[in-house]
C-alpha positions in Angstrom: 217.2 26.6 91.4 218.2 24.4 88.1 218.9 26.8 85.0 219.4 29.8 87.1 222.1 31.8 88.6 222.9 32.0 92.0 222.6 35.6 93.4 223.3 38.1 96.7 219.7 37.6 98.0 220.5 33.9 98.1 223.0 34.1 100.5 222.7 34.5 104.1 224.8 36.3 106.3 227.5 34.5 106.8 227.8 33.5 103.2 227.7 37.1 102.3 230.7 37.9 105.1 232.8 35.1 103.3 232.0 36.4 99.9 233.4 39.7 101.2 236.8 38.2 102.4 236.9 36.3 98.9 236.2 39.3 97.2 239.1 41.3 99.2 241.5 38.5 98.5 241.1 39.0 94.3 241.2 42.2 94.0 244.3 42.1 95.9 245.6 40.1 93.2 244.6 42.3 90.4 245.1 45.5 91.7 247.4 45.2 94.6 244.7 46.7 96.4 242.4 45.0 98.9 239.5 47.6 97.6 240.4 47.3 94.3 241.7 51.1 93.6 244.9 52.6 95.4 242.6 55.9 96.4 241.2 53.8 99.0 244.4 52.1 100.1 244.5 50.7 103.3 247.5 50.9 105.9 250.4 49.4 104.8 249.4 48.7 100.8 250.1 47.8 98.4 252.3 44.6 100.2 255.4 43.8 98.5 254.4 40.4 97.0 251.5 42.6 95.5 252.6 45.6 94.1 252.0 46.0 90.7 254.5 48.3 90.1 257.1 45.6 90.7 255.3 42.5 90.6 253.1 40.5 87.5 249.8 39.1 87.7 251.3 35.5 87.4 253.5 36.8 90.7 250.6 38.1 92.5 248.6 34.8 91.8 250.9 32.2 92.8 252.0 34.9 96.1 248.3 34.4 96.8 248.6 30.3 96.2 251.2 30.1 98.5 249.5 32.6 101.3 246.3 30.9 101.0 247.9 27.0 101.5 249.9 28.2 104.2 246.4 28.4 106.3 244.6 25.9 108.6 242.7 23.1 106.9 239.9 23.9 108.7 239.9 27.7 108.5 240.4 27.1 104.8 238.1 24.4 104.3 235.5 27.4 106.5 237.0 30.0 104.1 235.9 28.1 100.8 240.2 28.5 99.9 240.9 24.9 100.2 242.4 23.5 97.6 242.7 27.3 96.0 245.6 27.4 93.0 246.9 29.9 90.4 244.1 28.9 87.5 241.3 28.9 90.2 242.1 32.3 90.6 242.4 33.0 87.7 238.7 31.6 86.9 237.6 33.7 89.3 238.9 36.7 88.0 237.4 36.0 84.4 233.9 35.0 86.5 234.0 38.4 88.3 234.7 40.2 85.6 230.9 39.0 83.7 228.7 38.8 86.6 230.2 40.9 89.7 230.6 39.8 93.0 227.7 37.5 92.4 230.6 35.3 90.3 232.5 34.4 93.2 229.8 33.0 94.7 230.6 29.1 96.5 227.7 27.0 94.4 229.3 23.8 96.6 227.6 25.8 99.8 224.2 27.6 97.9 223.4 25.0 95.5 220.9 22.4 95.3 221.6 19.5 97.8 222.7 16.4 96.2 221.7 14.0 98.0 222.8 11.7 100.7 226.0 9.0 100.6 224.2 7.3 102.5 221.2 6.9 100.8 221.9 4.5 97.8 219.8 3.7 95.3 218.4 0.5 96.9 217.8 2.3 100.5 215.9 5.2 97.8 213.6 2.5 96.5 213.0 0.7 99.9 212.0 4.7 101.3 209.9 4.6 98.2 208.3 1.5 99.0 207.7 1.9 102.3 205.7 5.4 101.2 203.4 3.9 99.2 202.6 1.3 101.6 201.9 4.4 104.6 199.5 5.4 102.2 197.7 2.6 102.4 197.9 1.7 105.9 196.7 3.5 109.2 199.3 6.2 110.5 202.5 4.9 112.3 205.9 6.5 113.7 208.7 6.8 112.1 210.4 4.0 113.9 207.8 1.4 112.1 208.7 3.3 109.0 212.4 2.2 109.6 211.7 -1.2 110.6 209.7 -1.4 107.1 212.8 -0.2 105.2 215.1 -2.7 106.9 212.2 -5.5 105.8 212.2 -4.3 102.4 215.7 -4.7 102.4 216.3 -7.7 103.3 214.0 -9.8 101.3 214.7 -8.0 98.4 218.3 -7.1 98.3 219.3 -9.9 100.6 222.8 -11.0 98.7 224.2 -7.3 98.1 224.8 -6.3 102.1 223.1 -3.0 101.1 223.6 -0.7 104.5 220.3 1.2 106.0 221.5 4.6 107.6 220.1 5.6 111.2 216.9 6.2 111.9 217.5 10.2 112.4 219.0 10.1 108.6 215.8 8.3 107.4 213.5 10.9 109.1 215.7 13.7 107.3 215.4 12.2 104.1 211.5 11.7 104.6 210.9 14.7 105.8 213.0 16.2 103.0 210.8 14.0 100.0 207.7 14.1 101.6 207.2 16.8 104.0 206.8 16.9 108.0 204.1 14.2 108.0 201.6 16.4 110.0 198.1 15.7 107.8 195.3 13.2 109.0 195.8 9.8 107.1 192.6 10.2 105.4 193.6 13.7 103.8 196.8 12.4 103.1 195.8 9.4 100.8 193.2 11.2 99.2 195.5 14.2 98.4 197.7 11.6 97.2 195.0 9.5 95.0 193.7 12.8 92.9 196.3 13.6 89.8 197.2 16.9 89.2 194.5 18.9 86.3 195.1 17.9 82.9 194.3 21.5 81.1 195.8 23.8 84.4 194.8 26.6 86.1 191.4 28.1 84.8 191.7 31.7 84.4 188.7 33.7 84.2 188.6 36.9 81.7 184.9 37.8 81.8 182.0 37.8 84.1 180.0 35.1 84.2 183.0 32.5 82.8 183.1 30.9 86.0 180.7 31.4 89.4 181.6 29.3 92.3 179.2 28.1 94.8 180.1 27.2 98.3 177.7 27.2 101.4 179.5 27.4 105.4 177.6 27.4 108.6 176.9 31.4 109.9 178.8 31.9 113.2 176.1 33.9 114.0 173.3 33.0 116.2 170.2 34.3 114.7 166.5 34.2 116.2 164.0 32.2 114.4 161.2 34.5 112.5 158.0 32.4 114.5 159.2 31.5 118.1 162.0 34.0 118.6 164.5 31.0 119.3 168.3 31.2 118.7 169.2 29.0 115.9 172.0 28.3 113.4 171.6 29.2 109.8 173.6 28.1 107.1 175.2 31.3 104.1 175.4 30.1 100.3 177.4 32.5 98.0 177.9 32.4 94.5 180.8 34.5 93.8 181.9 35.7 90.2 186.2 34.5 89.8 186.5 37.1 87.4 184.9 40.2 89.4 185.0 38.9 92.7 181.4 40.2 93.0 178.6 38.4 95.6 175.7 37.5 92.9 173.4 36.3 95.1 173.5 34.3 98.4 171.0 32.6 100.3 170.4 32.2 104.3 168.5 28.6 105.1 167.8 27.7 108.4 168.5 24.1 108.0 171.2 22.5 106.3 171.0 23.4 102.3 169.4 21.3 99.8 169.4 21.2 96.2 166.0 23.4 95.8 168.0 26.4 98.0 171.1 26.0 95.3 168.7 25.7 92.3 167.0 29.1 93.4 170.6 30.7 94.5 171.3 29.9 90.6 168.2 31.5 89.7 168.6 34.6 91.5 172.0 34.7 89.8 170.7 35.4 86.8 168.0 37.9 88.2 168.2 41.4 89.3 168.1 42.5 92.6 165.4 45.2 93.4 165.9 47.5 95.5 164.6 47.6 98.7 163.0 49.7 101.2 165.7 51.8 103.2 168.2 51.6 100.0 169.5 54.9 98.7 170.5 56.2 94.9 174.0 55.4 95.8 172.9 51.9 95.6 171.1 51.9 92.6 172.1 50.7 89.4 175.5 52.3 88.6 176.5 50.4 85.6 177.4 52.4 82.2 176.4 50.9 78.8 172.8 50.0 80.6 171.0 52.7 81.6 169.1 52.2 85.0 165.6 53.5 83.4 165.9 50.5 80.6 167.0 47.7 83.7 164.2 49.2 85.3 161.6 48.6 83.0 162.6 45.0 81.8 163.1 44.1 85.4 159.6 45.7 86.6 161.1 48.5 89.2 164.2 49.6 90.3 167.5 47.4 90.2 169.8 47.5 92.9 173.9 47.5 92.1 174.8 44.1 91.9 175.6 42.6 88.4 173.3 39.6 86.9 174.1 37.8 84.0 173.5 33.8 82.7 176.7 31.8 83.9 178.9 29.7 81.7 180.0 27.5 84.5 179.8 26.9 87.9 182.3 24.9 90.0 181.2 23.5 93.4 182.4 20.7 95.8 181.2 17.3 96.9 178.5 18.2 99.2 174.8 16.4 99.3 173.5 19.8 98.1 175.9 20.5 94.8 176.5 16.1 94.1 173.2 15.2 93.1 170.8 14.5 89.7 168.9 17.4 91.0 171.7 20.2 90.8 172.6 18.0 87.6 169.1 18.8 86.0 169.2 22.4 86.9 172.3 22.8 84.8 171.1 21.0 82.1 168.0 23.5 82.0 170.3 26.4 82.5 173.4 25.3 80.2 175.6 25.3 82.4 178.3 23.2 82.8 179.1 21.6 86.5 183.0 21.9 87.1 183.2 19.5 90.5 186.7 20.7 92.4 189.1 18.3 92.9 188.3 16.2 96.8 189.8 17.7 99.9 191.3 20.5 97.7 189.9 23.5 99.1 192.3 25.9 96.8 189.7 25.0 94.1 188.0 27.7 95.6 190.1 30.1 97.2 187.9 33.0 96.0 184.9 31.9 97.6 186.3 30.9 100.9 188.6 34.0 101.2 185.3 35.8 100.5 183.9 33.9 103.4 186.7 34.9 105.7 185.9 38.9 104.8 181.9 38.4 105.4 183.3 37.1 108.8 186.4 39.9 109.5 184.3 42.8 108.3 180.8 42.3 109.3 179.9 39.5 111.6 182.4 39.7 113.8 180.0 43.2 115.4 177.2 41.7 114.9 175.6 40.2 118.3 175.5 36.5 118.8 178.8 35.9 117.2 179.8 32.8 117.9 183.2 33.1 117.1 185.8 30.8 115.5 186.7 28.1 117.7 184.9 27.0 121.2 187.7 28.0 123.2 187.4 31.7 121.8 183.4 31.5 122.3 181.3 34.3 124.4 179.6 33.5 128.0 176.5 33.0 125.7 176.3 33.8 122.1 172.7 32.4 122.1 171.4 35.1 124.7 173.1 37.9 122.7 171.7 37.1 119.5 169.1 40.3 118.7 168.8 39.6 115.4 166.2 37.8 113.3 167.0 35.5 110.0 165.0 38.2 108.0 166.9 40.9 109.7 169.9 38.9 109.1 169.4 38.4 105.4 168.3 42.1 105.0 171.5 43.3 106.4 174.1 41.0 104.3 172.1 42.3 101.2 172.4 45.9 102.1 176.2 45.2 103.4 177.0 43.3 100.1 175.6 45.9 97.9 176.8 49.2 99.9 180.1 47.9 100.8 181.5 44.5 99.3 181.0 45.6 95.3 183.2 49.0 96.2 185.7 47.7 98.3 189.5 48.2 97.2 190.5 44.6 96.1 193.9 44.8 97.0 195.2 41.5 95.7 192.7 40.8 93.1 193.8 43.7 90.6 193.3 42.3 87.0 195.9 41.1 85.1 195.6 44.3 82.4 195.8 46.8 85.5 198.3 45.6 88.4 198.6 48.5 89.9 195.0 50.1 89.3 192.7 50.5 92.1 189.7 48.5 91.5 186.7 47.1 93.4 184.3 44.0 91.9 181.6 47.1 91.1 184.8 49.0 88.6 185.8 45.7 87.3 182.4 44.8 86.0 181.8 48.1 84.2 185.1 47.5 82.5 184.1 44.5 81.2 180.7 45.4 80.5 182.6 48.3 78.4 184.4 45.6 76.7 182.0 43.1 75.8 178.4 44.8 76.6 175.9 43.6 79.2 173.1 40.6 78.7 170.0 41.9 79.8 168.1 38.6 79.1 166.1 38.5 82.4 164.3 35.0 82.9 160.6 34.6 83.3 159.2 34.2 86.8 157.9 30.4 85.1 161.7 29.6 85.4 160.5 28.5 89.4 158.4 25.8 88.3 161.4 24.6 85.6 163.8 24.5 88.6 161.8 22.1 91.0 162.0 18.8 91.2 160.3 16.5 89.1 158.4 13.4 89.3 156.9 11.2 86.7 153.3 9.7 87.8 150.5 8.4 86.1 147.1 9.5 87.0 144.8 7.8 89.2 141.2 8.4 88.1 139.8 8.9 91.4 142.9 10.2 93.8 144.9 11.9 91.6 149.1 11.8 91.1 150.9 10.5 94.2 154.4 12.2 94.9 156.2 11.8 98.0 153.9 9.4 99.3 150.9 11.8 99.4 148.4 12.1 97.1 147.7 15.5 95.4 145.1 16.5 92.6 141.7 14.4 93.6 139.4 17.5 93.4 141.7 19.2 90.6 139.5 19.9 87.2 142.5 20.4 85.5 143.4 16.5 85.9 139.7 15.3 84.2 141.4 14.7 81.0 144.7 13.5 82.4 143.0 10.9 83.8 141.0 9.3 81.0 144.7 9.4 78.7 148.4 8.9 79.0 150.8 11.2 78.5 152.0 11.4 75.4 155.5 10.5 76.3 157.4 7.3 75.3 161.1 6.0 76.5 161.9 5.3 80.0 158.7 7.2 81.7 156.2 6.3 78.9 152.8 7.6 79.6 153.7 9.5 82.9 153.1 13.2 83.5 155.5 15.3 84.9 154.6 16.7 88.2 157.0 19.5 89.9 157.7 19.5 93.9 158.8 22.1 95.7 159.7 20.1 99.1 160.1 23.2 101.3 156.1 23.0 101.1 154.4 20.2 100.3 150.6 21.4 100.5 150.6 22.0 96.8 152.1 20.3 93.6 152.6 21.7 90.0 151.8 20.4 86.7 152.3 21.8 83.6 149.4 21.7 80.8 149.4 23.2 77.6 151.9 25.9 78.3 150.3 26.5 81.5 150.9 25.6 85.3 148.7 24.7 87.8 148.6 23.8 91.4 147.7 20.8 92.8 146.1 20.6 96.6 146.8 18.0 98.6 143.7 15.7 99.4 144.2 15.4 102.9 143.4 19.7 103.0 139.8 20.0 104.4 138.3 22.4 101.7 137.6 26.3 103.2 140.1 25.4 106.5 144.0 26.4 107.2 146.4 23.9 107.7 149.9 24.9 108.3 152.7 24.6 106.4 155.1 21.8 106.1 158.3 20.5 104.5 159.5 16.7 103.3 160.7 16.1 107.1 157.2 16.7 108.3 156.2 14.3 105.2 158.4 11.1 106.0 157.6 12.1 109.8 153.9 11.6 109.6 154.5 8.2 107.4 156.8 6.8 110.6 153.9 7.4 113.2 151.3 6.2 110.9 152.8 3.2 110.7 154.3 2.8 114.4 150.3 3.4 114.7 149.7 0.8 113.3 147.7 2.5 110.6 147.5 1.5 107.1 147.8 5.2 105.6 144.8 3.9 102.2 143.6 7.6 102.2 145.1 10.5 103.0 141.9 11.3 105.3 143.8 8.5 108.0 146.6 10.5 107.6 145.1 13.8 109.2 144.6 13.1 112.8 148.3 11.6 112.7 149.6 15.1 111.4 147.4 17.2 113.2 149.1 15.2 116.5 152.2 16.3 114.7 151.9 19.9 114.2 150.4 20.8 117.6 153.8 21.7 118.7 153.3 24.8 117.2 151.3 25.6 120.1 152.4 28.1 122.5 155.7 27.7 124.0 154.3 29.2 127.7 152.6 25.7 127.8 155.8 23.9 127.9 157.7 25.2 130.5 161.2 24.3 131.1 161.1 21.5 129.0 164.3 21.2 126.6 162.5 19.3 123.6 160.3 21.9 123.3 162.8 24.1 121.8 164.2 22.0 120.1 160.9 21.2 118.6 160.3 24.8 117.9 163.5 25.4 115.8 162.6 22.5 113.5 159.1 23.9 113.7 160.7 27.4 112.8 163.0 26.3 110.0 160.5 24.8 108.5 158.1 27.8 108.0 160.5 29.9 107.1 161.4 27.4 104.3 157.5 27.6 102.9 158.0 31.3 103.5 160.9 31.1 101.1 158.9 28.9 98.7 156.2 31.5 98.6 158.8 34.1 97.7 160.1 32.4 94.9 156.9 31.4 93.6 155.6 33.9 90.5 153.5 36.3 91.7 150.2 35.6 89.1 150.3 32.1 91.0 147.4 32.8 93.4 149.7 32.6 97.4 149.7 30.1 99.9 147.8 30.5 103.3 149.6 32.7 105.5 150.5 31.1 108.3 150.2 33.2 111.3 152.0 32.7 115.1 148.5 32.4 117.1 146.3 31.3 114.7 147.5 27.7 113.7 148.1 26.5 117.1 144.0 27.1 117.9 143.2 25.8 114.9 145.4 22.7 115.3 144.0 22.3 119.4 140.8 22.9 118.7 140.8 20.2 115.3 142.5 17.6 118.0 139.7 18.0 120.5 136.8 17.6 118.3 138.2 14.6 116.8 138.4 13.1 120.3 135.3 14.0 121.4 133.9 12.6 118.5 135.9 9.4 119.0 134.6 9.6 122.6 131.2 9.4 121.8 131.0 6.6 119.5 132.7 4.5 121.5 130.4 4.9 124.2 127.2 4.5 122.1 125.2 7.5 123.7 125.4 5.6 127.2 127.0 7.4 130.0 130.5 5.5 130.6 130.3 3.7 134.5 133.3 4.6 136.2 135.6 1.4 136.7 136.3 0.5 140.4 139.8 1.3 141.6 142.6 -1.4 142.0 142.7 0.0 146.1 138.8 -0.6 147.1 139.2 -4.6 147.4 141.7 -3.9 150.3 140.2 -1.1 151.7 137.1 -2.7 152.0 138.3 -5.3 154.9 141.3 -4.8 157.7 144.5 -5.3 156.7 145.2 -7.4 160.4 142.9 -9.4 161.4 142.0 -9.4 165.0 144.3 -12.6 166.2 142.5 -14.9 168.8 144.4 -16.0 172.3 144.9 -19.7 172.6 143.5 -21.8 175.7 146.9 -23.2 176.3 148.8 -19.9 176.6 146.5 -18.8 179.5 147.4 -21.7 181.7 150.8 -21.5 181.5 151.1 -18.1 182.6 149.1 -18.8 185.8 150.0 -18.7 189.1 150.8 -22.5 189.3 152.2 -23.3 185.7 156.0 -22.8 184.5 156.3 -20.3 182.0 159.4 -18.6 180.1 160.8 -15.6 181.7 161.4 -12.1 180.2 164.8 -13.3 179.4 164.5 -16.1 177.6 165.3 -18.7 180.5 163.1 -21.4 182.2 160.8 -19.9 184.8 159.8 -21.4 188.3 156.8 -22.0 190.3 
């Protein structure tokens, strides 16, 4: 509280009692009145010492003097009146008289602490010491802490017989300058190591100025879209600071990657049609823009949710937002990356608040909720989930647009309007009434701009390699690419640039001549299906092939190995009651629905992907693996009927496993009549 006064609200209840008694005691002396006017005399006032009709101020004061000293030392030093004279009542007086009551305040009992006797300067620097050192160092007690000081102490203050307090004033003090000490050791040194910002708080005045992107596990159990299993998916929002409004969110079933936060930035700065079931009241509603212009640049009717081209976005230091991908996608988008500070989730309080609300407001009613902690789980969330990931994503897009852009924001209100009432939907019209809208909607060749990209050269007869397959060998768009370099120099001279999309990896793209074509992989039989699959599938098949033994020269050595692989799409009745057969199936699941999110994002002239269908893939896939082994069965035979091997068991079933034993010529004499023999117990028989 430096530079300010002390007031009434600082005091507490007993303080305020004592202030009354002090206050009682002055006015005494000024009036002659404890209330301070004689029409609310008490019994028995004005006193004689007091009464100002025969008495002086100077009189009153030094009556008071003398009344006060005559107390207890201990009920005066309780009082605040020790040590009270004539001119410190009279400085009370003169400080009652400018500020009120509030001037008779006792700063000895309200003010600031100031410090400990105990504590001198060398005991300060060996705490200090010692802190810095805790930093460093795994977590200890107090106790060590102590020990530590008294070290510190000794070897460097050893001729000035400098005196450590007790242990219970060191864990005041340390608790005092450094807090209760409750924090992991790893938060606590990191929160330590990062400085404070440089330029301060950034405060956002206009859509757009800063989107923050932050991704958290659903606590939801959702069913997959293929094999109707109960998964986990994972929510990305970007979230406007200045409106507080949800542009655009993803649901991935697997943990997200750059390509899902790369399209999440792309659908920022696209419309959101509306969708089947939606109503007018979820239609465009923005003034300044009508809806029949949004309409027609967007190519059919725009839902209520504000689009624009952000300035900046700030994320944290997950895989998905730390990487030269995410880096790249800025760079193509101009926007600049503002990283938040390590293990400083107030960086983005408005996204994780936001997070909290989804939870609060809509999935805690939705079934499967998994709830917060596992103590507070269901009997089974994973039997309750009913809802699918497309049902799932269907419903945060109608709930977002229906009932998160008009909510009240109750402690968001803009700086200009405190006390208005205003949701993220109000708060972007006002701004948009301000400064206008941007209607610059990006072209649907924006995809290919956003994948990842890869700088080959051209192999004349198998085409470009990415990922450690080989795409392009039957591509006519390649014939001149593979007679010439690129006409690129620097650091990937004479490489073209190939895009990936690695949530399906059946297909690349190449851009020639302002146009983009697709690139099949050479492994895909030409007129047949083959499922879809992702960069896990990719660096799975390249593990078996070589645990196989295989030496992967064409990608035609590489099919039977991934056809092996992707027969676990077949039905799950085969496998019953076999735990790695679901598990198999979620992987299997999240990984179509990623191509089936690649297929959405893809422009719609580019001619679609096979569809991959629940029954059909699984024949295709058994039927492929039992050709190939018949085939394999017959040439190693040679067109001769295989002879059945003899079993290990015939050898000793063929002759008696105990032999017949033979009596010996001896034995029969000696159990004749006239011999000696042993008895049936053992002993020496008898003739």
């Amino acid at each position: 509280m430096t530079g300010q006064r002390f007031g009434l609200d600082d005091l507490s209840e007993g303080e305020r009692e004592k202030l009354r008694l002090r206050l009682e005691h002055l006015l005494e002396v000024e009036t002659g009145f404890s209330s301070g006017s004689q029409y609310w005399a008490r019994t028995g006032e004005p006193r004689i010492a007091y009464d100002p009709a025969t008495t002086t101020l100077t009189e009153r004061r030094r009556a008071k003097a003398g009344e006060l000293g005559s107390l207890d030392k201990e009920e005066a030093r309780q009082l605040g009146w020790s040590g009270v004279g004539e001119r410190t009542l009279g400085r009370m007086a003169a400080a009652y008289r400018e500020l009120g009551p509030a001037g008779l305040i006792d700063g000895r009992r309200v003010g600031v602490p100031r410090g400990r006797r105990s504590v001198s300067p060398e005991v300060e620097e060996a705490i200090r010491a010692v802190h810095e050192q805790c930093l460093r160092r795994s977590r200890m007690s107090m106790a060590s802490r102590e020990r530590l000081v008294h070290q510190y102490v000794r070897e460097v203050f050893p001729d000035r017989g400098v005196r450590v307090p007790h242990r219970t004033t060191l864990a005041r003090v340390w608790r005092e300058w450094y807090g209760p000490g409750g924090a992991r050791q790893r938060y606590v040194r990191s929160a330590a190591a990062v400085p404070a910002p440089a330029g301060g708080l950034v405060v956002a005045s206009r859509p757009g100025q800063v989107v923050v992107l932050d991704s958290t596990p659903l606590p939801v159990k959702v069913l997959d879209d293929v094999f109707g299993t109960p998964i986990t998916v994972h929510l990305t929002i970007a979230l406007d600071a200045c409106t507080h409004s949800i542009v655009a969110f993803r649901l991935t079933p697997v943990a997200e990657s750059s390509i899902e936060v790369a399209m999440l930035l792309r659908d920022v700065l696209s419309p959101l049609p509306m969708r089947p079931g939606w109503g007018e009241d979820m239609a465009w509603p923005y003034p300044g823009a009508p809806s029949a212009l949004v309409a027609e640049l967007a190519g059919g009717p725009v839902a209520g949710l504000p689009f624009f081209i952000p300035e900046a976005i700030t994320v944290d230091h997950g895989a998905a937002f730390k990487n030269h991908h995410l880096v790249e996608v800025a760079r193509t988008l101009g926007v600049d990356v503002l990283p938040a500070r390590a293990m400083r989730p107030t960086d983005k309080a408005a996204c994780e608040r936001a997070f909290a609300a989804i939870q609060s407001l809509l999935l805690e009613l939705v079934p499967g909720w998994r709830g917060i902690d596992v103590a507070d789980r269901g009997a089974d969330p994973e039997a309750d989930a009913a809802w699918t990931v497309a049902e799932m994503e269907h419903l945060l897009a109608s709930w977002i647009v229906a009932v998160w852009q008009n909510r009240r924001l109750d402690q968001h209100a803009p700086a200009w309007d405190p006390s208005g009432r205003h949701s993220p939907n109000t708060l972007f019209a006002a701004a948009a009434a301000r400064d206008g809208i941007s209607l610059e909607i990006p072209l649907p060749e924006l995809y290919y701009e956003l994948l990842l990209v890869h700088f080959v050269k051209v192999d004349p007869r198998r085409g470009v390699k990415v990922g450690g397959l080989w795409y392009g060998a039957r591509c006519p768009e390649l014939e001149r690419c593979r007679v010439a370099p690129a006409p690129r120099g620097g650091r990937h001279a004479g490489k073209w640039a190939v895009r990936r999309d690695p949530r399906d990896c059946r297909q690349v793209f190449i851009e020639l001549d302002g146009t983009w074509h697709a690139l099949a992989w050479n492994a895909l039989p030409e007129g047949e299906q083959v499922p879809a699959f992702g960069d896990a599938r990719v660096s799975e098949l390249l593990r078996e092939a070589a645990r196989a033994g295989l030496r992967p020269r064409t990608d035609a050595e590489l099919l039977p190995v991934l056809l092996d692989l992707l027969a676990a799409v077949t039905p799950v009745e085969a496998w019953p009651g076999r735990p790695e057969a679901r598990k198999k199936a979620a992987a299997r699941a999240r990984e179509l629905a990623r191509a089936r999110a690649s297929l959405t994002d893809r422009p719609a002239e580019q001619p679609p992907a096979v569809p991959v269908h629940r029954a059909g893939p699984g024949k295709e896939v058994a039927d492929a693996i039992m050709a190939d082994r018949a085939r394999r069965r017959r040439a190693a035979a040679g067109g001769t009927p295989p002879v059945a091997a003899r079993a290990l068991g015939d050898d000793v079933r063929s002759r008696p496993l105990y032999p017949t034993a033979r009596p010996r010529s001896d034995q029969a004499g000696r159990r004749g009549p006239g011999g000696t023999g042993r008895g049936p117990t053992g002993g020496e028989g008898t003739t």
